[in-house]
Wavefront OBJ file of the C-alpha trace (Angstrom):
o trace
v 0.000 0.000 0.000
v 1.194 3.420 -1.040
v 1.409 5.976 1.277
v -1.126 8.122 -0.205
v -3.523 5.436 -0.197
v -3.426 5.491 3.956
v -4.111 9.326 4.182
v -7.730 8.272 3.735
v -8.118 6.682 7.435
v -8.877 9.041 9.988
v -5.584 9.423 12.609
v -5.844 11.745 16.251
v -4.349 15.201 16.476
v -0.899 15.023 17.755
v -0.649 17.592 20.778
v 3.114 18.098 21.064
v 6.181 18.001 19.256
v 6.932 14.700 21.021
v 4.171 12.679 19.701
v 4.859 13.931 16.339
v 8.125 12.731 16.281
v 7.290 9.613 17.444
v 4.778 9.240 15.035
v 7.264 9.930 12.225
v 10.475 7.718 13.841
v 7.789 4.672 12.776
v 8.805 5.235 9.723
v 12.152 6.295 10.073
v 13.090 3.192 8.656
v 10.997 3.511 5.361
v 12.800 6.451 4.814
v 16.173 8.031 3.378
v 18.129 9.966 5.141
v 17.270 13.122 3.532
v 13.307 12.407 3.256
v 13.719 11.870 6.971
v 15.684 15.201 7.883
v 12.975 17.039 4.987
v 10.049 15.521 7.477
v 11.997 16.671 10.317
v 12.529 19.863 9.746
v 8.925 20.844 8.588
v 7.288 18.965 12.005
v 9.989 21.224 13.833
v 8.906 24.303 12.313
v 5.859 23.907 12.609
v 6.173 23.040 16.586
v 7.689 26.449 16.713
v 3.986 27.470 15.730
v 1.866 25.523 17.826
v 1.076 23.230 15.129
v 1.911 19.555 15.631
v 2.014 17.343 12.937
v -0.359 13.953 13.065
v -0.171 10.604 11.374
v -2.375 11.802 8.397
v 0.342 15.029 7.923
v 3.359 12.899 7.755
v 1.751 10.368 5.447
v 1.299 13.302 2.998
v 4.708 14.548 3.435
v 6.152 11.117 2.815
v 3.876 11.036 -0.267
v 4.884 14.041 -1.414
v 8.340 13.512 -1.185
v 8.218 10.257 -2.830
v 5.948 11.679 -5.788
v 2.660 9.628 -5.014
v 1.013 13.161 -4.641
v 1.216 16.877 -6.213
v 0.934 19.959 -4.625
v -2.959 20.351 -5.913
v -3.781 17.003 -4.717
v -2.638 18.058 -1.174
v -4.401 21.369 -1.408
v -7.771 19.427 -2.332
v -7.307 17.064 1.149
v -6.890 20.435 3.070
v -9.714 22.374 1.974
v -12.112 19.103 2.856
v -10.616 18.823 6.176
l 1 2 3 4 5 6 7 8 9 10 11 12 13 14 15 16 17 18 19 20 21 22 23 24 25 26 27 28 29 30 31 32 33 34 35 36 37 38 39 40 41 42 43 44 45 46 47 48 49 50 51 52 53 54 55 56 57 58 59 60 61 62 63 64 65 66 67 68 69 70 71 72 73 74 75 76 77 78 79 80 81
């Protein structure tokens, strides 16, 4: 299963920069180095906002990065959510 095929289950809101990284070190292993350190960097800026990444948010990064999704598609899954 691709990763943009499991953004479509429903995941909890992550309330601190803690449970978002442990969320992503899951699949720390799936990843390269650098899509790693690209996913780490964007859940640490946006902890510096109050915003914590979920399950759901790092699936579409991962995506993303690995070209299962454009930019539109992942404008279309945050203007339904």
């Amino acid at each position: 299963m691709s990763y943009a095929e499991r953004i479509g289950y429903d995941y909890p809101d992550s309330s601190s920069k803690t449970q978002s990284l442990e969320i992503l070190d899951r699949y720390k292993y799936d990843l390269s180095t650098k899509e790693y350190d690209a996913l780490y960097s964007s859940l640490c800026s946006h902890a510096l906002e109050n915003i914590y990444l979920n399950e759901k948010d790092i699936l579409i990064g991962i995506a993303h990065l690995r070209n299962e999704m454009t930019l539109d598609e992942i404008v279309e899954i945050a203007k339904a959510s």
